[in-house]
KESE-130375 format. One record per residue (C-alpha): residue number from 1; residue in one letter; x, y, z. Coordinates in nm, 4 decimals. Example, Ala and Ser with C-alpha at 12.3 -4.5 7.8 and 13.67 -1.06 7.14 Angstrom:
2
SITE  num  residuo        c1        c2        c3
SITE    1        A    1.2300   -0.4500    0.7800
SITE    2        S    1.3670   -0.1060    0.7140
***
This chain:
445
SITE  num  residuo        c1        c2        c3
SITE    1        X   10.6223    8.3986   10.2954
SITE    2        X   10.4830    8.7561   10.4134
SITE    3        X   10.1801    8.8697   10.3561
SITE    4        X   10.0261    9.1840   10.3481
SITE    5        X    9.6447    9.3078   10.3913
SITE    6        X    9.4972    9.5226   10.0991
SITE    7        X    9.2134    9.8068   10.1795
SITE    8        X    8.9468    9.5483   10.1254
SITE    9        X    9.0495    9.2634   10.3265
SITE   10        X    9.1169    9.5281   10.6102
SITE   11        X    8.7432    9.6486   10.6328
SITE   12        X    8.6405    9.2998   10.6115
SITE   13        X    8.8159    9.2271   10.9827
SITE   14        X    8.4896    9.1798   11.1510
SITE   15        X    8.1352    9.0649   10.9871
SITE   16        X    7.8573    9.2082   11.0352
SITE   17        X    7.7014    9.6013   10.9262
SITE   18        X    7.9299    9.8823   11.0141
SITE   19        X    7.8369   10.2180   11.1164
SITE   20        X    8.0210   10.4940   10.9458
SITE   21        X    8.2888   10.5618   11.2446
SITE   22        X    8.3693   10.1748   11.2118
SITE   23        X    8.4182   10.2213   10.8724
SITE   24        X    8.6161   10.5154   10.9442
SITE   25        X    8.8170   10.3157   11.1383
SITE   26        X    8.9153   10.0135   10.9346
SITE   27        X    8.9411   10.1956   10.6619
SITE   28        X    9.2273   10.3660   10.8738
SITE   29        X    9.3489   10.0179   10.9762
SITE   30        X    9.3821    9.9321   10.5495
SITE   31        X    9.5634   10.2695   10.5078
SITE   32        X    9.8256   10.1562   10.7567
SITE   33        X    9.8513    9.8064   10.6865
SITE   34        X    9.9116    9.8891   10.2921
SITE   35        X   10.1554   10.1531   10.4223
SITE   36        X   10.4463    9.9259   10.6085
SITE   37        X   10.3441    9.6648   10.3948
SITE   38        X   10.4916    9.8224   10.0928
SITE   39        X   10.8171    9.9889   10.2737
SITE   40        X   11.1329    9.9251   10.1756
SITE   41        X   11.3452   10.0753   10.4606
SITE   42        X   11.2742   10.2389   10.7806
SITE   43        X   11.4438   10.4626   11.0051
SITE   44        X   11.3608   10.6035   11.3500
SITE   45        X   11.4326   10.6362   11.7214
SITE   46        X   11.1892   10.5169   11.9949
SITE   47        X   11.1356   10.5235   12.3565
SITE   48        X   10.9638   10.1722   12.5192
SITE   49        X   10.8472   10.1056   12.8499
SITE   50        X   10.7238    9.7998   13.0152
SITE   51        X   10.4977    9.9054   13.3400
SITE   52        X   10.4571    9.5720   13.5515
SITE   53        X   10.1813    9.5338   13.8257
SITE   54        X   10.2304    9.1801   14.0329
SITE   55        X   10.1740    9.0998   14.3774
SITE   56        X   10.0830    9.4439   14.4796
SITE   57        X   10.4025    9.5809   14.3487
SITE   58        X   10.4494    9.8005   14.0516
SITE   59        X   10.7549    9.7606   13.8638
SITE   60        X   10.9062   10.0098   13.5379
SITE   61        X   11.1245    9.8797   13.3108
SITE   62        X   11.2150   10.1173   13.0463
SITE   63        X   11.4448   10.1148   12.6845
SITE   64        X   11.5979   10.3464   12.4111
SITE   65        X   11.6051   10.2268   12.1014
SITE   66        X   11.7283   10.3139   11.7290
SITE   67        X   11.6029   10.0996   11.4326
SITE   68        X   11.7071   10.0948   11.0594
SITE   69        X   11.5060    9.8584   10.8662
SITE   70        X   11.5350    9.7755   10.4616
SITE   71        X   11.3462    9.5093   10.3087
SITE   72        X   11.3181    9.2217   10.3234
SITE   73        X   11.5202    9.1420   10.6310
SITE   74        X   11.8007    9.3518   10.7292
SITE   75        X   11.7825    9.5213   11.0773
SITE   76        X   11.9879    9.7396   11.3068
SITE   77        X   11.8351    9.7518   11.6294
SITE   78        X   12.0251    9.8936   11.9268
SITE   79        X   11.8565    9.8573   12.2839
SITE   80        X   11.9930   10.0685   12.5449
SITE   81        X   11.8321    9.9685   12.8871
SITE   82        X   11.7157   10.1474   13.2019
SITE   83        X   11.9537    9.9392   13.4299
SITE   84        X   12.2445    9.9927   13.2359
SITE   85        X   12.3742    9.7936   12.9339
SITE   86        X   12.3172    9.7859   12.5596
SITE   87        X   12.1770    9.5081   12.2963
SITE   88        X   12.2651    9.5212   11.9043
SITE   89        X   12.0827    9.2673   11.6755
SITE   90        X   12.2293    9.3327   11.3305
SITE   91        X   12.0983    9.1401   11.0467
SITE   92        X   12.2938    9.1258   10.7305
SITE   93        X   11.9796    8.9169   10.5437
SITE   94        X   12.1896    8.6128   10.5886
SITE   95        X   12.2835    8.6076   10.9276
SITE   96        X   12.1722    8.7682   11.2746
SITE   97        X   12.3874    8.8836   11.5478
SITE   98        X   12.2515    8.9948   11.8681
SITE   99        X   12.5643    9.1353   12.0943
SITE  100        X   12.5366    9.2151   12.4948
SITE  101        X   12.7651    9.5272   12.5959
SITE  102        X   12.7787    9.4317   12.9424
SITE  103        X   12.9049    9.0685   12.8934
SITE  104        X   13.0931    9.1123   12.5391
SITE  105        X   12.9432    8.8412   12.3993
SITE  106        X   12.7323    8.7726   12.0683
SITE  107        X   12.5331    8.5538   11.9207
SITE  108        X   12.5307    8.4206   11.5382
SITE  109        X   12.2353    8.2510   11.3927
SITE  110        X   12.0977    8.1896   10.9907
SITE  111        X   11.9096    8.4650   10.9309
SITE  112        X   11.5496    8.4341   10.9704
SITE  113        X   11.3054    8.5544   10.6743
SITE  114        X   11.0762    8.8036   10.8644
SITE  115        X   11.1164    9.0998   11.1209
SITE  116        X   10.8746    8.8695   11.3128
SITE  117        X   11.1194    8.6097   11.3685
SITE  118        X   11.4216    8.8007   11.3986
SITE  119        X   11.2392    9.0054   11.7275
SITE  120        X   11.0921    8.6635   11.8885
SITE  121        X   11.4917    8.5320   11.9184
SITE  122        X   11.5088    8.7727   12.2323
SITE  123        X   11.4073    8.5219   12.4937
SITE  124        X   11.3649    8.7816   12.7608
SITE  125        X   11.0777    9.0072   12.6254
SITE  126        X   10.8622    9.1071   12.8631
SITE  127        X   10.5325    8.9813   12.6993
SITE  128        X   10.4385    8.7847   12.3651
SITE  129        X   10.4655    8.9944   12.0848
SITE  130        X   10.2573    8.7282   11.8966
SITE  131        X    9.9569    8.9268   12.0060
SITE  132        X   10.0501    9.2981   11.9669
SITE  133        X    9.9994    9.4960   11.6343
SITE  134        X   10.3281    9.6308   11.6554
SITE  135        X   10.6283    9.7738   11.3716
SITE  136        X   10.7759    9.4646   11.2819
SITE  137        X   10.4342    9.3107   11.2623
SITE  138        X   10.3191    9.5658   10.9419
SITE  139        X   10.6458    9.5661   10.8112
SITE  140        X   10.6425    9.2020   10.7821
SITE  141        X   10.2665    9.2504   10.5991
SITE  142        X   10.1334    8.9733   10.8595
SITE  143        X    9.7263    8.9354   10.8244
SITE  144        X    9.5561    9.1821   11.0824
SITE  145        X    9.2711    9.0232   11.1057
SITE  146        X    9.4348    8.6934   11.2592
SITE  147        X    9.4997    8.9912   11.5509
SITE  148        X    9.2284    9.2335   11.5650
SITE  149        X    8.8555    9.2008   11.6842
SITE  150        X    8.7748    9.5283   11.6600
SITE  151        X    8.8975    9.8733   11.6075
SITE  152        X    8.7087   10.2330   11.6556
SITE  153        X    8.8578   10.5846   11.6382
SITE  154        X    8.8900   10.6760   11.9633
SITE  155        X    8.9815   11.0695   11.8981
SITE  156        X    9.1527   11.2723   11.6563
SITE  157        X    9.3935   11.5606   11.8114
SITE  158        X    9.8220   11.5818   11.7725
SITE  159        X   10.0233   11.3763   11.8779
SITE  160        X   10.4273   11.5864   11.9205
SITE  161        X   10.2696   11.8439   11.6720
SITE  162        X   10.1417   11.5856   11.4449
SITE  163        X    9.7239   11.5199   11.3452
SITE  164        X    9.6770   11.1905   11.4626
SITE  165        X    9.4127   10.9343   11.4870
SITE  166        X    9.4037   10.7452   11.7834
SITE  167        X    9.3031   10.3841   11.7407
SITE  168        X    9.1601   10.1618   11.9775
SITE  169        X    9.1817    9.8051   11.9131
SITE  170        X    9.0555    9.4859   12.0965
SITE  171        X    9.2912    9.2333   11.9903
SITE  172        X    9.2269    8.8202   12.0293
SITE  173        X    9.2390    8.6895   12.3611
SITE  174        X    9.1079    9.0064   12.5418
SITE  175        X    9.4016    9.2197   12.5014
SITE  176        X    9.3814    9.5874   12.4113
SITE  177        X    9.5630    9.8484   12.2030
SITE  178        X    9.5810   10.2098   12.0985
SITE  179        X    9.8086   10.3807   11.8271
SITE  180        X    9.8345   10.6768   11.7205
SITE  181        X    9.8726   10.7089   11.3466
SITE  182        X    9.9808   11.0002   11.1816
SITE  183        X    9.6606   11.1584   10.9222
SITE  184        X    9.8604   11.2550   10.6612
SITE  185        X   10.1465   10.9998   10.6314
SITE  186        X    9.9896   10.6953   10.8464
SITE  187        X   10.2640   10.6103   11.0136
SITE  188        X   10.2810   10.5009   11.3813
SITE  189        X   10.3918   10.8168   11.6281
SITE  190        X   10.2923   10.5747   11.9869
SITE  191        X   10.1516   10.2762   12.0492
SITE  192        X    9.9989   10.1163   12.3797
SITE  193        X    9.9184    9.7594   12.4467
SITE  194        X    9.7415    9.6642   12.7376
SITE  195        X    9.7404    9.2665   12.8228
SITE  196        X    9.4388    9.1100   12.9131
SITE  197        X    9.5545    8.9869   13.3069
SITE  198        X    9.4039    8.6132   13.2413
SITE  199        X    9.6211    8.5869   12.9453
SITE  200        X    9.9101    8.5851   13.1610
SITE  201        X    9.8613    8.2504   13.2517
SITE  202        X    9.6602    8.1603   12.9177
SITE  203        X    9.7674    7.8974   12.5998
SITE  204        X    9.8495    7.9930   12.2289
SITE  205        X    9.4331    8.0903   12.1837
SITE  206        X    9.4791    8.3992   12.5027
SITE  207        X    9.1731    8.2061   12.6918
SITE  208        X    9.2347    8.1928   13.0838
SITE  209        X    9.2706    7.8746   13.1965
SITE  210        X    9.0667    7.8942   13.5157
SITE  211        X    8.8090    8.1137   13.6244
SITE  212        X    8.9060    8.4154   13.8530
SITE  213        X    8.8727    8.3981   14.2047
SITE  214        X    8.5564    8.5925   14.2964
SITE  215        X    8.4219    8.3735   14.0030
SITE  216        X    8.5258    8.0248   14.1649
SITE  217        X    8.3177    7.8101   14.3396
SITE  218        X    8.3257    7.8216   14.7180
SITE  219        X    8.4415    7.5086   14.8627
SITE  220        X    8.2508    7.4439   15.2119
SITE  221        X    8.2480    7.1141   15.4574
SITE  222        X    8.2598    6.7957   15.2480
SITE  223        X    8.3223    6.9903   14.9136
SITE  224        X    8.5848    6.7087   14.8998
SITE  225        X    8.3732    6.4359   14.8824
SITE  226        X    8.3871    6.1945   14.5889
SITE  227        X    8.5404    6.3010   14.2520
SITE  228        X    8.3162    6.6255   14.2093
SITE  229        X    8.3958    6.7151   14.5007
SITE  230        X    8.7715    6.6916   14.4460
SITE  231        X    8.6942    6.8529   14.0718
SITE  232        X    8.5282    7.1505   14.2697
SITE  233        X    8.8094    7.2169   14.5332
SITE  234        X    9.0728    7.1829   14.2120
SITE  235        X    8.8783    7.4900   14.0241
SITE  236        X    8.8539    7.6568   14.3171
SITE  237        X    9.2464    7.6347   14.4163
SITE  238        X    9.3020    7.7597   14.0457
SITE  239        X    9.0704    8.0343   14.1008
SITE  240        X    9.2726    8.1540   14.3992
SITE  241        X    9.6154    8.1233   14.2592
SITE  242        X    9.5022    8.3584   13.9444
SITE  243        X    9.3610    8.5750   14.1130
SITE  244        X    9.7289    8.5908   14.3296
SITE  245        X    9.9041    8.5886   14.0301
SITE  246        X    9.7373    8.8447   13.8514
SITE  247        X    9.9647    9.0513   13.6002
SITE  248        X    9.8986    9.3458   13.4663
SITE  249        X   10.1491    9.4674   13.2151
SITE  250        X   10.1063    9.7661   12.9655
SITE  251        X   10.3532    9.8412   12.6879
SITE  252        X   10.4137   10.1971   12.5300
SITE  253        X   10.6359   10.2706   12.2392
SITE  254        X   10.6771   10.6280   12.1688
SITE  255        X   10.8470   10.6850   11.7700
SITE  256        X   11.0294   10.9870   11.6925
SITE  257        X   11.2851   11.0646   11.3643
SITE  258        X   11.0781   10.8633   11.1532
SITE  259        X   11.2274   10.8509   10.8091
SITE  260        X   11.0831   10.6296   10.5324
SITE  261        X   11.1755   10.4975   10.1831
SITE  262        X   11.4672   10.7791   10.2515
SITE  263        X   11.7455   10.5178   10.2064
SITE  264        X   11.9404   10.3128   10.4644
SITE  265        X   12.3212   10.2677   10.4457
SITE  266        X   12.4581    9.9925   10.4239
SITE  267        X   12.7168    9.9976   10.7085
SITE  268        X   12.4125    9.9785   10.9179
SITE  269        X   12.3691    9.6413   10.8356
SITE  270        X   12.7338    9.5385   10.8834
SITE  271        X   12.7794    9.3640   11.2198
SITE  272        X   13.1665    9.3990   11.3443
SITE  273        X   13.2845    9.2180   11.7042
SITE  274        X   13.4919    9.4278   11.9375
SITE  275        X   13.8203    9.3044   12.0382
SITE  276        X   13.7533    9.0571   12.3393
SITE  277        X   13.4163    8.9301   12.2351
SITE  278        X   13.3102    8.6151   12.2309
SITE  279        X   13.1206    8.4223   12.0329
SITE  280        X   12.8536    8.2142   12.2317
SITE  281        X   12.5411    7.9157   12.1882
SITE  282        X   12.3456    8.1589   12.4273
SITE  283        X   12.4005    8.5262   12.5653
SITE  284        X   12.4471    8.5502   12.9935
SITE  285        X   12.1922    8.6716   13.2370
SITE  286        X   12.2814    9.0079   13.2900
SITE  287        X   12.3423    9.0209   13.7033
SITE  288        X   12.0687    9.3299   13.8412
SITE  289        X   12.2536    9.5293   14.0922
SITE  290        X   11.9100    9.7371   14.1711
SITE  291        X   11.5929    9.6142   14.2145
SITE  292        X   11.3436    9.5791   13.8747
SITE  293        X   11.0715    9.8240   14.0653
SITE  294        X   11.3317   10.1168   14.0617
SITE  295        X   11.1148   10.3528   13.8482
SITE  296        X   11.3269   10.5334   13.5659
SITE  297        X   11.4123   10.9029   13.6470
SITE  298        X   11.2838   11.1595   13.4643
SITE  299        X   11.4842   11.2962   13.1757
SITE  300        X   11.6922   11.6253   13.2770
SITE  301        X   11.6422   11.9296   13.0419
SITE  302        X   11.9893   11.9503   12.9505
SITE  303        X   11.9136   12.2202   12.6464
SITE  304        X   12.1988   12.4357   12.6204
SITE  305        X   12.0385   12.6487   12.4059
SITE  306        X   12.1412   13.0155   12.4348
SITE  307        X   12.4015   12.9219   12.6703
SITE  308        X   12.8279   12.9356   12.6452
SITE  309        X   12.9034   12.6138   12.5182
SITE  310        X   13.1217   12.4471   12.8307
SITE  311        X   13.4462   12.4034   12.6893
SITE  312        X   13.6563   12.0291   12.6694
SITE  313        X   13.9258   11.9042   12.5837
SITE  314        X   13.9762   11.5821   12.4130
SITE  315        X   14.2190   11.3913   12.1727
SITE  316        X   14.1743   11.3058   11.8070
SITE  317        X   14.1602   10.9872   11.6578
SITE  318        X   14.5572   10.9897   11.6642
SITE  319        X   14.5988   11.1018   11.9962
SITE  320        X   14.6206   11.4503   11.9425
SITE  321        X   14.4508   11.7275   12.2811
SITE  322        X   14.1579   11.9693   12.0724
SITE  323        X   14.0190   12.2774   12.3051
SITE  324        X   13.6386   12.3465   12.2032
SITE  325        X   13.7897   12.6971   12.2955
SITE  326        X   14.0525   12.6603   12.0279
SITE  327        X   13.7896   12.6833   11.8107
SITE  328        X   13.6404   13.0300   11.8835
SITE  329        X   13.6326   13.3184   11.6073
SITE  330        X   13.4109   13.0974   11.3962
SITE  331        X   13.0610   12.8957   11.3326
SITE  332        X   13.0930   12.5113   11.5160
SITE  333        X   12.8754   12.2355   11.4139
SITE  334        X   12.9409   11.9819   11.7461
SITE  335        X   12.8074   11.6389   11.6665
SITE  336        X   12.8268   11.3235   11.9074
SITE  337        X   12.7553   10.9740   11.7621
SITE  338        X   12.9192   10.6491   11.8144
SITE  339        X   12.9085   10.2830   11.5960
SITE  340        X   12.6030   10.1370   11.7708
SITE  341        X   12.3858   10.4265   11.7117
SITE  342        X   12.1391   10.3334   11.3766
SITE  343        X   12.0446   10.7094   11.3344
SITE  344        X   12.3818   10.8296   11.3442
SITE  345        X   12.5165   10.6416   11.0762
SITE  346        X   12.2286   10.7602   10.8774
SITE  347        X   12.2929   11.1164   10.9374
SITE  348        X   12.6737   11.0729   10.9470
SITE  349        X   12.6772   11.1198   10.5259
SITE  350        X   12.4884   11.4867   10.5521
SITE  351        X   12.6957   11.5982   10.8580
SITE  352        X   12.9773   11.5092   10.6015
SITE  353        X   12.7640   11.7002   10.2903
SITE  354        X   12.7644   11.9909   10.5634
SITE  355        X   13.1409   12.0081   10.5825
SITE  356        X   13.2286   12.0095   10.2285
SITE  357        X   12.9543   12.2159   10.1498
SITE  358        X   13.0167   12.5583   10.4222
SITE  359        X   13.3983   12.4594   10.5164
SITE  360        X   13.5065   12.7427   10.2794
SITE  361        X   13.2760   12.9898   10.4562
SITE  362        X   13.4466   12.9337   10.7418
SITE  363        X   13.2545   12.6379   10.9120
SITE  364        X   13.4361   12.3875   11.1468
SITE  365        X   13.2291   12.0166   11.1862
SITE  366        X   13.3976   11.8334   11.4950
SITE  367        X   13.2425   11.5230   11.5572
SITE  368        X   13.2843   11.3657   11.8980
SITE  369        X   13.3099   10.9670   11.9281
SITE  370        X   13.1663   10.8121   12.2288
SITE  371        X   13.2798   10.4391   12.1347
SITE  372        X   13.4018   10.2317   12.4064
SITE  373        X   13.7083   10.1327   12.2220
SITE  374        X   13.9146   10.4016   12.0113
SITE  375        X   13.9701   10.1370   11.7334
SITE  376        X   13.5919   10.1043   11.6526
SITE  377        X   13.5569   10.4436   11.6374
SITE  378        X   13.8777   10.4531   11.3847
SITE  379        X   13.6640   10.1769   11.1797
SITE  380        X   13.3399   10.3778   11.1839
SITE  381        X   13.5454   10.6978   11.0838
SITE  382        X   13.7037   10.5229   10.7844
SITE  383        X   13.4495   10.3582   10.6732
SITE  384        X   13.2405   10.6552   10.6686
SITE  385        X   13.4929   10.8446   10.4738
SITE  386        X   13.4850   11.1593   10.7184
SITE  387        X   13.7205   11.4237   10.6339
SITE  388        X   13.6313   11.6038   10.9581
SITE  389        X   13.8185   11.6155   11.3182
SITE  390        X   13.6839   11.3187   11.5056
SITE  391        X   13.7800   11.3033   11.8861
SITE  392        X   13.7198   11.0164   12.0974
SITE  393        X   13.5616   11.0244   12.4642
SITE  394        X   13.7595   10.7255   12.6876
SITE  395        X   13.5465   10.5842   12.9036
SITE  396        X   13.7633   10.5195   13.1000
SITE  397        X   13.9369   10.8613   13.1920
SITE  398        X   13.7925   11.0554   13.4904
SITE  399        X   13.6882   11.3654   13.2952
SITE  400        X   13.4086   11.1228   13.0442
SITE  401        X   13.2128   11.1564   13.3566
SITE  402        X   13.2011   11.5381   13.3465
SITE  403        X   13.1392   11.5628   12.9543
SITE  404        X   12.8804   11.3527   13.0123
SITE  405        X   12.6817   11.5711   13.2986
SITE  406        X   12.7159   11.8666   13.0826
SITE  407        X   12.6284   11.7151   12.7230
SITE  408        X   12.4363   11.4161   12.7724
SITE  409        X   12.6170   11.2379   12.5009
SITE  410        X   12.4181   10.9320   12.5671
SITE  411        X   12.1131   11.0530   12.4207
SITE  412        X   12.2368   11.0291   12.0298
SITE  413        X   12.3154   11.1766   11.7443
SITE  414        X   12.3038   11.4855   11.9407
SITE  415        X   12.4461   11.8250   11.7183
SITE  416        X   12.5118   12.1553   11.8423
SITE  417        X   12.5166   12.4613   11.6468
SITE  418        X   12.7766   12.7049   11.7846
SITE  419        X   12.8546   13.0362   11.7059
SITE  420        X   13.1832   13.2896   11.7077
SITE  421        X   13.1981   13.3568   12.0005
SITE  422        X   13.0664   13.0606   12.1980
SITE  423        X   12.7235   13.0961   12.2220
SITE  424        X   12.5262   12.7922   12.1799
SITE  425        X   12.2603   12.9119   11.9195
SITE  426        X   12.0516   12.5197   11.8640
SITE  427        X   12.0791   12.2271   12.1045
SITE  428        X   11.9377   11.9472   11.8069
SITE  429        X   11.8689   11.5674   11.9891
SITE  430        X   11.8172   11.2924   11.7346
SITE  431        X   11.7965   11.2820   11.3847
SITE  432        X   11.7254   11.5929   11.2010
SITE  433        X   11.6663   11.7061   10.8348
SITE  434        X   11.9762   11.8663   10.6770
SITE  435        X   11.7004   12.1516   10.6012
SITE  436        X   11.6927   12.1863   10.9835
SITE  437        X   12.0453   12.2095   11.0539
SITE  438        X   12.1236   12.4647   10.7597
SITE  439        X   11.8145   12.7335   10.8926
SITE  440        X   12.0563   12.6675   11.2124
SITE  441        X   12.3535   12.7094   11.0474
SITE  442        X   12.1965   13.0160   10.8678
SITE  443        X   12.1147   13.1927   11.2331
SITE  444        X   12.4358   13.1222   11.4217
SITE  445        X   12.6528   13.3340   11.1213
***
């Protein structure tokens, strides 16, 4: 059973007399906790990054990922990763799938009750989630104060042209944590967990398990002498080796598209196997052809805004060669999605609205597919009932590599407004309102 934290049980995290910013700041903390608690779905896109300190050496492991949640257990969660590769855990509310790109293989398991349980089946996280306040956490309604110590308001400012708070929490076993919660809506925009180094190496409680090394006891001539002796040299050998083996890990999760209680579909939810995959007890070790401490390159701008759209050619669904400069002499609306992409299948109904709605003024929707098999993307198209050209992108053929250096299809949804006569008049990346798209619509005519 879930359970969620009401206002009062929230401000009652810590005993003792508050001071009005500590008020301030539970009272935040209730606001929040009440908020998830009581969603039904959930939709948005996120950025995560794991930044690894050991041995001297720093190490960056970084994600994309899109989410579409609906109480009380279904999930779409698609994990594209730094090094290359993509995970899908689908859960229909009776079972879970989690599929691997890179070895086309899945998994199939009864579905678990809570978002909790459904995220601790990926054996490879980088830390334990069991101490982080994080999304699946509040949606699940767990009890905060089995987590949090304390919590002050560290600022207010904007956080991607939103008022924020920023929180700062000190969670059990030492650990620490800011989020950034939106003032109006309280809903997460970033959040930043810092683990406590000793709790690397600690139990379930997060206490360290020896004392660190410039706390350890020196051990000097006949330390080893009789059984304190031996006890001394043992805490002292512990002391070293923590202090060698010193982690320090900080995870950031940056939100963006957040939609909620705006309705999920349910093909989200629907988990289908590509031909070849295989069903297995337990997903491969994906082999690293590059070391972990590669750090992640920095996004390129890639807006195209104001530019001449580059022109491609590409078949339909049926095989059939479309010219974007066939197209030329009136208003485009270029959208790229594929099947594993949560917000796309959430925004594929409006692009849809779109076309029926402005295809008599003169509008053309072409929607470009960037499946890695042309009969998933047939699936997706029919089972989203699109009445729009769909072309496919082929991995596989030479010029996928071009299309993708000059559109960046694998940041998605990504839509293009296009004018007459070429012009690129809005570059849109992620989910967008419909109101969005129309004023962009409404300035490319």
């Amino acid at each position: 059973m879930t359970r969620w934290i009401g206002t009062a049980a929230a401000l009652a995290l810590l005993a003792g007399p508050l001071l009005p910013q500590e008020t301030e700041a539970r009272a935040i903390v209730a606001r929040l906790a009440e908020t998830y608690a009581h969603a039904q779905d959930l939709t948005l896109s996120a950025k995560a990054a794991a930044d690894i300190q050991l041995f001297g050496m720093r190490q960056r492991v970084g994600l994309r990922q899109s989410v579409v949640f609906q109480r009380p257990n279904r999930l779409r969660l698609e994990s594209a990763f730094s090094g290359g590769g993509t995970r899908t855990v689908v859960c229909d509310g009776r079972q879970v799938y989690v599929h691997q790109d890179v070895t086309r293989e899945y998994t199939r398991r009864p579905a678990p009750q809570t978002l909790c349980e459904i995220r601790d089946l990926q054996d490879d996280a980088p830390l334990d989630f069991g101490a982080v306040v994080d999304l699946p956490t509040l949606l699940d309604g767990a009890d905060l104060s089995e987590r949090i110590e304390d919590v002050t308001v560290e600022r207010t400012g904007t956080y991607a042209g939103v008022p924020t708070h920023v929180l700062s929490l000190t969670l059990k076993g030492g650990h620490t944590e800011r989020l950034w919660i939106g003032k109006d809506d309280c809903l997460v925009r970033k959040l930043e967990f810092r683990m406590n180094p000793a709790g690397a190496f600690a139990g379930d409680t997060g206490e360290p398990q020896a004392a660190p090394a410039d706390e350890a006891p020196a051990v000097e001539g006949d330390a080893m002498d009789g059984a304190g002796g031996l006890e001394a040299f043992q805490e002292a050998l512990q002391g070293m080796m923590l202090q060698a083996f010193r982690m320090e890990l900080t995870w950031t999760e940056r939100y963006r598209d957040i939609r909620l209680n705006a309705g999920a579909p349910a093909e989200a939810f629907r988990f289908r196997p590509r031909p070849g995959d295989r069903c297995v007890e337990r997903l491969s070790e994906i082999p690293v052809a590059e070391p972990a401490s590669t750090p992640l390159p920095p996004p390129a701008s890639g807006d195209l805004t104001g530019q001449v759209a580059p022109d491609f050619t590409l078949p339909d669904l049926n095989g059939t060669p479309t010219s974007l400069s066939q197209l030329r002499g009136k208003p485009v609306l270029l959208y790229f999605w594929d099947s594993l992409c949560a917000a796309c299948l959430v925004q594929l109904p409006e692009i849809q609205a779109l076309h029926e709605t402005h295809a008599e003024a003169g509008l053309q929707v072409v929607a470009v597919n960037v499946d890695r098999a042309l009969d998933m993307a047939k699936a997706s198209t029919e089972q989203a009932k699109l009445t729009f050209p769909v072309l496919w992108q082929d991995p596989a053929d030479p010029a996928a590599e071009q299309l993708n250096a000059t559109y960046r299809p694998e940041e998605l949804p990504r839509l293009l407004v296009i004018d007459a006569i070429g012009i690129v008049r809005a570059d849109l990346t992620g989910y967008r309102e419909r109101a969005e798209i129309e004023a962009a619509l409404a300035a490319a005519r």
